[in-house]
C-alpha positions in Angstrom: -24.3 -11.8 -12.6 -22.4 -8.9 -14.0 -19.2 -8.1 -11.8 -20.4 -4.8 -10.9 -23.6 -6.3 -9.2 -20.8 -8.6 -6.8 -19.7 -7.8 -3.1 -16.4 -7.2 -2.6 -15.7 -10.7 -1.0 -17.3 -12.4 -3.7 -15.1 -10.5 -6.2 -12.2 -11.4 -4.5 -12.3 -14.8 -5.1 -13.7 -14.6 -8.9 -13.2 -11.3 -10.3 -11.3 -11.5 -13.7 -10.3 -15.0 -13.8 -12.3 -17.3 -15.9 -11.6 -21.5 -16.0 -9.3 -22.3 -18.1 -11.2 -23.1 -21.5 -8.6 -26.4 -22.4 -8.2 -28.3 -19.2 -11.7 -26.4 -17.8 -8.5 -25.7 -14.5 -10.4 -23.6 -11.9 -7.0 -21.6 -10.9 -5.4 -19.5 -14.1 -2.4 -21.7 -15.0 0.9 -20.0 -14.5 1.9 -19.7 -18.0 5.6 -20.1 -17.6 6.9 -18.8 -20.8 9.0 -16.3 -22.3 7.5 -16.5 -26.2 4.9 -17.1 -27.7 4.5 -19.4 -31.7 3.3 -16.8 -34.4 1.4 -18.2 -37.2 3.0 -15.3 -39.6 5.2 -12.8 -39.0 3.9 -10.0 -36.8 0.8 -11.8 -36.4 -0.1 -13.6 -32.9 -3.1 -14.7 -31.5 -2.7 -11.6 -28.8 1.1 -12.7 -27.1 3.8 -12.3 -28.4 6.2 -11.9 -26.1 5.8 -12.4 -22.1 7.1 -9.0 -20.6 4.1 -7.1 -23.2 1.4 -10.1 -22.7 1.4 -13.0 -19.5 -2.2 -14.8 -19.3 -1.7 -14.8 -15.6 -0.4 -11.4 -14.9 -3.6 -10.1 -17.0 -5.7 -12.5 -14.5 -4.0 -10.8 -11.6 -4.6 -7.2 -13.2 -8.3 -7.6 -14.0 -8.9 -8.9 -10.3 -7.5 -5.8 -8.4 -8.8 -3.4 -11.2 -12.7 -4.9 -10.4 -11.6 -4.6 -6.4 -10.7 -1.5 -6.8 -13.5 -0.3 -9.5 -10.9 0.8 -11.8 -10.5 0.9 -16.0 -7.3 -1.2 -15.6 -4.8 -2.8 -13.8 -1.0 -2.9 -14.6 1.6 -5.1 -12.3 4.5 -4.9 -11.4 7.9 -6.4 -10.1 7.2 -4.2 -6.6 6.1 -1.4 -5.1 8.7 0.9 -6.1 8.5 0.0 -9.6 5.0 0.9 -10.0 5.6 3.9 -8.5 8.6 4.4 -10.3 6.3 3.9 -13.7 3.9 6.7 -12.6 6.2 9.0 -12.1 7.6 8.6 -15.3 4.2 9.3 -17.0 4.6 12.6 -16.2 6.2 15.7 -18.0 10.5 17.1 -17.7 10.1 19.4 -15.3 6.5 18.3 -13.5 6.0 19.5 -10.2 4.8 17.0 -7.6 3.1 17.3 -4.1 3.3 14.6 -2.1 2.4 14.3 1.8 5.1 14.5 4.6 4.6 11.5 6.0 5.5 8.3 3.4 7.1 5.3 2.9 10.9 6.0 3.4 11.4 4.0 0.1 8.9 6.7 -2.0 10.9 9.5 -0.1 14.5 8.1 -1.6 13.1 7.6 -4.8 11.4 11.3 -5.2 14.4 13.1 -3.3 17.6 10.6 -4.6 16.4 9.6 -8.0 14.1 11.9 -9.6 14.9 15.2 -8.8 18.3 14.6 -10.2 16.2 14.1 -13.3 14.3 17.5 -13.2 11.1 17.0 -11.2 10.5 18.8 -8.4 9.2 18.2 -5.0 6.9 20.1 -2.4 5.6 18.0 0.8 2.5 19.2 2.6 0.6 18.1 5.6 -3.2 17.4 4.2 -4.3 17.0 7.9 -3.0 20.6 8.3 -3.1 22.1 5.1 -6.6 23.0 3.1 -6.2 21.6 -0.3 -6.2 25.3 -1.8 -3.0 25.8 -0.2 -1.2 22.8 0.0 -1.5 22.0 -4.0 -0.5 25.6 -6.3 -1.5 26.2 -9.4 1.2 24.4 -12.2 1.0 21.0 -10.2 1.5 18.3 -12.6 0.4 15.0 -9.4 -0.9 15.0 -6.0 0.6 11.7 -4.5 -1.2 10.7 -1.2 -0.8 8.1 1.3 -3.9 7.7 3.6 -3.1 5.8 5.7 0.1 7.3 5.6 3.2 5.1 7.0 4.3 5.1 9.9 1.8 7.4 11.7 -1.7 6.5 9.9 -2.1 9.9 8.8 -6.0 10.5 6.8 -6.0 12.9 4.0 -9.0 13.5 2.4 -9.2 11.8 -0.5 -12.4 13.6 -2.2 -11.2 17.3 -1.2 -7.6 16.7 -2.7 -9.2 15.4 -6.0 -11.4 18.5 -6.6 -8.4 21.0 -5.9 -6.1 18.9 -7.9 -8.5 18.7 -11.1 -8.9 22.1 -10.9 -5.4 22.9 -11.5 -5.1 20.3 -14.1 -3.2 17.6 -11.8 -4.0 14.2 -11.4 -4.2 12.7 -8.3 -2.1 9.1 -7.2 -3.3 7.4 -4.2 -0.6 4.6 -2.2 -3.9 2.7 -1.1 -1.3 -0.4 0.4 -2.2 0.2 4.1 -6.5 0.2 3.4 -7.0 -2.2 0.8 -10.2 -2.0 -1.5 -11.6 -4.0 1.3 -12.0 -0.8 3.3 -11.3 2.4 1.0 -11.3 2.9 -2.5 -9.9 6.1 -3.6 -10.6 6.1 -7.2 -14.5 6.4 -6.1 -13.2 9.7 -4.2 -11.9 11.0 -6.8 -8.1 9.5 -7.2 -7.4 9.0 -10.8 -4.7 6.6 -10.0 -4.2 3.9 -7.3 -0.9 2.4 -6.6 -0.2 -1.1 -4.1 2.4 -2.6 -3.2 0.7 -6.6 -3.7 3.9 -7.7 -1.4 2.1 -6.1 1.3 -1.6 -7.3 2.3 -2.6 -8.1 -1.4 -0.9 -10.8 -1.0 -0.5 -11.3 2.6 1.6 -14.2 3.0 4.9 -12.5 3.1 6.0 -14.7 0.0 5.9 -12.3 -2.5 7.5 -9.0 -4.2 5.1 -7.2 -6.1 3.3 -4.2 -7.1 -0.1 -2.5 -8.9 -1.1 0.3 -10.6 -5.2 0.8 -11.1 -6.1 3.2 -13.2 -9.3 5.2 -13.5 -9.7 6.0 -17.5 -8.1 4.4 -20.3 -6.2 7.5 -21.2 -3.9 7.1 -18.3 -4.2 3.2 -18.8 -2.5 3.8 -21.7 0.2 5.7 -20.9 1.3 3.0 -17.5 0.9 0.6 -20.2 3.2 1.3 -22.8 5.4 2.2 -19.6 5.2 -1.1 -17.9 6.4 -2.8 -21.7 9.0 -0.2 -22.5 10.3 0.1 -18.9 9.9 -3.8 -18.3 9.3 -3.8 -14.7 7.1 -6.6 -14.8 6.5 -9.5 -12.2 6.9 -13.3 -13.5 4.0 -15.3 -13.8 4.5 -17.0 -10.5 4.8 -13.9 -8.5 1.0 -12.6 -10.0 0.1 -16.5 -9.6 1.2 -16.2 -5.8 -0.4 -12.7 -5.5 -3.6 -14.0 -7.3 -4.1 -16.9 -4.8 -3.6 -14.9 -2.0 -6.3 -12.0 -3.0 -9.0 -15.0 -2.8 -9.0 -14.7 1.1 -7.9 -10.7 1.3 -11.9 -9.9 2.9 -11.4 -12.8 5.4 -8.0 -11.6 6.5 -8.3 -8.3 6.8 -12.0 -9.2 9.1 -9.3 -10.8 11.3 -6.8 -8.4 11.4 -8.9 -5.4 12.4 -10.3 -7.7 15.3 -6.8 -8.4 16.6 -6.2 -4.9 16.0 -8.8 -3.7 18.4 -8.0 -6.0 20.8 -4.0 -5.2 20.8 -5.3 -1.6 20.8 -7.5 -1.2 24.0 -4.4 -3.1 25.9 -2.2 -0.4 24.5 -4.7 2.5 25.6 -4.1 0.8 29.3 -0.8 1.8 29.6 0.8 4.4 31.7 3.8 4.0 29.4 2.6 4.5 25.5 1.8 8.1 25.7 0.5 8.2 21.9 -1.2 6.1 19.9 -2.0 5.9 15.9 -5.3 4.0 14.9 -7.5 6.4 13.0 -10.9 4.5 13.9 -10.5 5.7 17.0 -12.1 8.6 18.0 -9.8 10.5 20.1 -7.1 10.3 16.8 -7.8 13.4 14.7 -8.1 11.4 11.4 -11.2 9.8 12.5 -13.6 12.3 11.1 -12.9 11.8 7.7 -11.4 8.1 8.2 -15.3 7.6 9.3 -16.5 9.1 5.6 -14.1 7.5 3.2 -13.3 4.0 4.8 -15.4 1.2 5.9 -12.5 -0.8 8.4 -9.0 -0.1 8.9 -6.8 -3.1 9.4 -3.9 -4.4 11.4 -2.2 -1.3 11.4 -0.5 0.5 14.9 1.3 3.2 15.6 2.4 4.1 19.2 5.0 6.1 20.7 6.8 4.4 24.0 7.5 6.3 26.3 11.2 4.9 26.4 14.2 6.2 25.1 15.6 4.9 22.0 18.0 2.0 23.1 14.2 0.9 25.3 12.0 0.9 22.3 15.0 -1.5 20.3 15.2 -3.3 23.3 11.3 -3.8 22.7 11.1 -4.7 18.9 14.2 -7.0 19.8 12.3 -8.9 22.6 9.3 -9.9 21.3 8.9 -14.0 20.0 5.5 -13.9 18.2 5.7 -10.4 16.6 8.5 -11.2 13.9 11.1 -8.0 14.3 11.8 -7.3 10.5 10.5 -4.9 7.5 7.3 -5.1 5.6 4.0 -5.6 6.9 0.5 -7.2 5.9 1.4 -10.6 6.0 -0.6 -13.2 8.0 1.8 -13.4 10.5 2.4 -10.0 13.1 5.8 -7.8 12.5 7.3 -5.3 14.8 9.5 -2.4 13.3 11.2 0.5 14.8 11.1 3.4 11.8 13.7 5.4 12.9 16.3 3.1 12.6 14.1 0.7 10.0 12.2 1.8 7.0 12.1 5.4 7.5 15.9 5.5 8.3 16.4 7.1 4.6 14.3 10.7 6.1 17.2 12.9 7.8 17.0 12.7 11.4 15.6 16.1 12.2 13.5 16.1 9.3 11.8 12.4 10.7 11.0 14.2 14.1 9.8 17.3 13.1 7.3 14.4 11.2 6.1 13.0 13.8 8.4 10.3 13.4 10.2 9.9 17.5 12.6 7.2 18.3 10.5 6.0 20.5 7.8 4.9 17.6 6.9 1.8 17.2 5.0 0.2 14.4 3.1 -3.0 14.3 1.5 -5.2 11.8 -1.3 -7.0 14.1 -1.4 -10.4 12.3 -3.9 -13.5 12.2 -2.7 -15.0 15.1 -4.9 -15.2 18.7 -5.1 -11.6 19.5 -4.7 -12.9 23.4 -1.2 -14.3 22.8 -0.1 -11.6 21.0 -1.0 -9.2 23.5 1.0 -11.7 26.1 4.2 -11.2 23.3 4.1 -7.1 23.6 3.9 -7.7 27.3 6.3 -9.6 28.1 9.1 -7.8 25.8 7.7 -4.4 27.3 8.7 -6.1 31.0 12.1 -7.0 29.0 13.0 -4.1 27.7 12.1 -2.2 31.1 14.3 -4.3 33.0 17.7 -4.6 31.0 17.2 -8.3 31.0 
């Protein structure tokens, strides 16, 4: 059967990988090597050198590119550094719009890195903003989070695209928080997808890594030469780690999204979370077009306690199952407090005129028993209530 004809959970497990044709190894070896023997000079059998050309870093790159119907897939050594490599595609002097509510690591490295270096910056709310306004004419990228982190913010996708193309921009999608297991944004329009593969990729919380899918070879070839030139690549371990842990991505994120809903209707029982961020559900205002473009969501929460600040730390701080610490997606559930976490790098006033309150809590809903981790939250929300 032809790849395209395969379901998503069968591609995870065998999409670009082939048995090794020596040993007949089921797993791609992790070619630990730096060079590669020539047979004359400038001639090589296709490697040469390992940051160009890794047999299982292409393995990894192929796998994602078929999950996420892409052209290509180019790794990384992390998140940052893939999106570090798109941004460099572009043109001195490119103007980028990018939504308000993102990763406080893509915010430092827009605002604090490449503005000194000429690009400039407009931030738009797509759940507010009609795509004919938010992205002018001169745009060079539309960068998108959706889900955006922290507050699970749903742009959409398809209606971004069609503006963007028609001012000549292209269109970047940080697709980390869905996976291809529920959205894939280059079938909406996206032209490029970006992942951070430490995050649920990988989903073992072992791993630093990153991904940029690409929708045409045009593009392809432009993050390629990057990723060589630049040399932000992972080592073959790190893609090897990745690659193993893509096999059971559709089975994990099955079992997140049930612990998800399970933590979520014990959260909408509460007299003290006064907001809550989970876009399947109906009373959030991304569900409409959540519904169109995704099939699932994920282990994702947002809520707001209402607390004041030293309360919610008091919360993240009390908890024994739910790991307090950065990063998310792993099989094991994380509790983070942006304000004072990952988003700490936003100016204060700029955070809560986000959305962003101190009283925001994030959670990555794990594989764990849903029951005992709903016994975890309550029992460090009687904690942090009491002083104790």
């Amino acid at each position: 059967m032809a790849e395209g004809d395969l379901k998503i959970s069968t591609l995870t497990v065998h999409a670009g990988q082939h048995h090794e044709p020596i040993t007949g190894a089921v797993m791609p070896p992790v070619f630990q090597t730096s060079t590669y023997a020539q047979p004359w000079p400038a001639k090589h059998t296709g490697y040469e050198y390992a940051r160009t050309h890794n047999p299982t870093r292409e393995a990894l790159e192929r796998c994602v590119a078929a999950l996420e119907h892409g052209h290509e897939g180019i790794a990384f050594g992390s998140g940052l550094a893939a999106t570090t490599t798109v941004l460099h595609a572009l043109p001195a002097g490119a103007h980028v719009v990018c939504g308000d509510d993102v990763y406080g690591g893509t915010y430092r490295l827009f605002e604090r890195v490449f503005r000194d270096r000429g690009l400039t910056f407009s931030y738009v709310d797509f759940t507010a903003t009609a795509p004919e306004d938010a992205i002018p004419e001169g745009t060079a990228m539309v960068w998108v989070e959706s889900p955006t982190n922290p507050l699970l913010k749903i742009a959409d996708i398809a209606a971004i695209a069609t503006r963007a193309h028609a001012v000549g921009a292209i269109v970047a999608v940080d697709n980390t928080f869905a996976t291809p297991i529920f959205q894939r944004p280059l079938d909406l329009g996206a032209d490029v997808v970006v992942h951070s593969t430490t995050k649920y990729i990988n989903g073992h919380s072992d791993v630093v890594g990153g991904i940029v899918v690409v929708k045409d070879s045009e593009i392809g070839r432009k993050i390629k030469f990057l990723q060589n030139a630049v040399g932000a690549v992972p080592g073959p371990w790190d893609s090897w780690l990745v690659l193993r842990g893509i096999k059971t991505l559709a089975l994990r994120m099955e079992r997140h999204q049930f612990n998800a809903h399970k933590v979520l209707a014990w959260l909408g029982q509460r007299s003290d979370v006064k907001k809550i961020h989970y876009p399947l559900l109906p009373s959030d205002p991304g569900y409409a077009v959540a519904s169109k473009q995704m099939c699932g969501f994920g282990g994702m929460i947002s809520f707001v306690l209402d607390a004041d600040l030293p309360t919610a730390e008091k919360l993240c701080a009390s908890t024994k199952l739910f790991t307090l610490a950065e990063s998310l997606g792993g099989v094991e559930s994380l509790i983070e407090l942006p304000a004072a976490m990952t988003h700490a790098s936003i100016p204060a006033d700029m955070r809560r005129a986000r959305g962003i309150e101190d009283g925001l809590i994030r959670l990555s809903v794990g594989i764990e028993d849903a029951d005992d981790l709903i016994a975890d939250l309550d029992a460090a929300m009687r904690a942090a209530r009491s002083g104790s």
